[in-house]
C-alpha positions in Angstrom: 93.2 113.2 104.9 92.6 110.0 103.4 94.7 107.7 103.0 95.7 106.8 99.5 99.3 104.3 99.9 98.7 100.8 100.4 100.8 98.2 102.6 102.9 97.1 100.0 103.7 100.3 98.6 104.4 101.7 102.2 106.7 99.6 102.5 108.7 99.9 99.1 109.2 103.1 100.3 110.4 103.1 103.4 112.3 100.4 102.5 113.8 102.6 99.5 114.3 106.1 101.6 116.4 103.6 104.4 118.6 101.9 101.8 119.2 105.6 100.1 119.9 107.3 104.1 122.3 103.7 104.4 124.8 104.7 101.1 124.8 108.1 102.5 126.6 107.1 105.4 128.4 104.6 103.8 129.5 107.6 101.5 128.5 105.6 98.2 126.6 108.6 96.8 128.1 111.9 97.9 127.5 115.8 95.9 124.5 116.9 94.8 123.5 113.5 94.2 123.4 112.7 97.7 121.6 116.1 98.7 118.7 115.4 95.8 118.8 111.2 97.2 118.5 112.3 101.0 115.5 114.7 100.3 113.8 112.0 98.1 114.1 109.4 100.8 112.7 112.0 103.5 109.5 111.9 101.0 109.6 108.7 100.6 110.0 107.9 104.6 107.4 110.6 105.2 104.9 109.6 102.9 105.2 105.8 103.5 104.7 106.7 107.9 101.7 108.9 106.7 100.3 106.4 104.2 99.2 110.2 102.1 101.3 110.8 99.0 99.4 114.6 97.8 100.8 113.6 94.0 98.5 110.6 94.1 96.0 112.7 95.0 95.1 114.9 91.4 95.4 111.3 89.5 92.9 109.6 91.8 95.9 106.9 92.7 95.3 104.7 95.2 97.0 101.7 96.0 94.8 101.0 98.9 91.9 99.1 99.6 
């Protein structure tokens, strides 16, 4: 796959899934919240490592060179 994330926003996201995982375990979110939060920063992590996000993909978003 081609990549499609550029540095900047590969790091915003990382950034953003680590500071969500951090008020997990500091038990500032808990519930449902918490559950939707955590799965949204696994994206986030996940897509940031991989530099692919598949829902840039259909808009022809790249933030790339």
């Amino acid at each position: 796959m081609k990549t499609n994330v550029g540095t900047i926003d590969r790091v915003i996201r990382i950034l953003v899934g680590l500071v969500i995982i951090g008020l997990y375990f500091l038990n500032v979110i808990t519930g449902t919240l918490a559950i939707v939060l955590l799965v949204l920063a696994g994206v986030f992590i996940v897509t940031g490592l991989f530099r692919v996000c598949p829902l840039y993909m259909p808009f022809g978003i790249k933030t790339c060179k």
